[in-house]
C-alpha positions in Angstrom: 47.5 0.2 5.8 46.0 -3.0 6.9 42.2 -3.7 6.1 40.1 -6.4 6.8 40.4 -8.4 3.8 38.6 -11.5 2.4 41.6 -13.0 0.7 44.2 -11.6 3.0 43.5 -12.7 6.6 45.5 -9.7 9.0 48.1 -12.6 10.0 49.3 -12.8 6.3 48.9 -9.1 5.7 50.8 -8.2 9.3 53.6 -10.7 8.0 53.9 -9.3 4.7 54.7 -5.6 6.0 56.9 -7.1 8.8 55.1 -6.1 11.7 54.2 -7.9 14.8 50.0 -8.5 15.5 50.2 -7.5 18.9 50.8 -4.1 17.4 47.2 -4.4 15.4 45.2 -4.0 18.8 46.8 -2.2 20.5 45.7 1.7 21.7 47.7 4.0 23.0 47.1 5.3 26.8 46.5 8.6 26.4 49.0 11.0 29.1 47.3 12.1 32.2 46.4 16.4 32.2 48.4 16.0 35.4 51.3 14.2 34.0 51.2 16.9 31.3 51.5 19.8 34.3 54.2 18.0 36.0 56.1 18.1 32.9 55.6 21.7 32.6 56.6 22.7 35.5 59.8 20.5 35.6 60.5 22.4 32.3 60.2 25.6 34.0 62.4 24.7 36.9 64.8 23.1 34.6 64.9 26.4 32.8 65.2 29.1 35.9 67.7 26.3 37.5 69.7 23.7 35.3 72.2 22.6 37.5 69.1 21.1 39.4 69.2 17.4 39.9 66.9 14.4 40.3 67.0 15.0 44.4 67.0 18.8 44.0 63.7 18.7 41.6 62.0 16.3 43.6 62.6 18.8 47.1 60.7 21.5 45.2 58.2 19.5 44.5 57.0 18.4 47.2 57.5 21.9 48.7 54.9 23.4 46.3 52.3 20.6 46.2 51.6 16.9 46.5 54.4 14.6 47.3 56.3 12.9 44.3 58.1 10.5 43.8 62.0 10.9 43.0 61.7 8.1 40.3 58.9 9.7 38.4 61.1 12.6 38.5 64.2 10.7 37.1 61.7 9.2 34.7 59.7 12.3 33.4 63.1 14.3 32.9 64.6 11.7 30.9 61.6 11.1 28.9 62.3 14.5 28.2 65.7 14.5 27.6 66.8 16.5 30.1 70.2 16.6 32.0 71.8 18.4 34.9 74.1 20.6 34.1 
């Protein structure tokens, strides 16, 4: 959509469309493989159990590996969009 232009410099272009420069350079982080597993398997817990909670998520966790954090948790299952029941 935006090119380097001789006549248009990437200021004027970026101001004609609206959008911000900042947004030009940058590149997106690409998600972790482990972030990606953790996300499947709060999935699968959230499926077997919904009324499970933040607390209740995070205990089951830690039981079966590493320990986590409760706010990466609360953060990963709203990214989600998931909700106790």
């Amino acid at each position: 959509m935006i090119q380097r232009h001789e006549s248009l410099s990437l200021r004027r272009q970026c101001e004609l469309l609206g959008l911000d420069r900042s947004g030009l350079y940058y590149t997106p982080v690409p998600i972790a493989p482990e972030e990606i597993a953790l996300c499947h398997r709060l999935d699968e817990l959230y499926t077997a159990r919904p009324h499970y909670g933040v607390r209740s998520m995070t205990a089951v966790l830690r039981r079966e590996g590493p320990a986590i954090n409760p706010k990466r948790v609360r953060r990963l299952l709203r990214q989600m969009g998931l909700l106790a029941i």
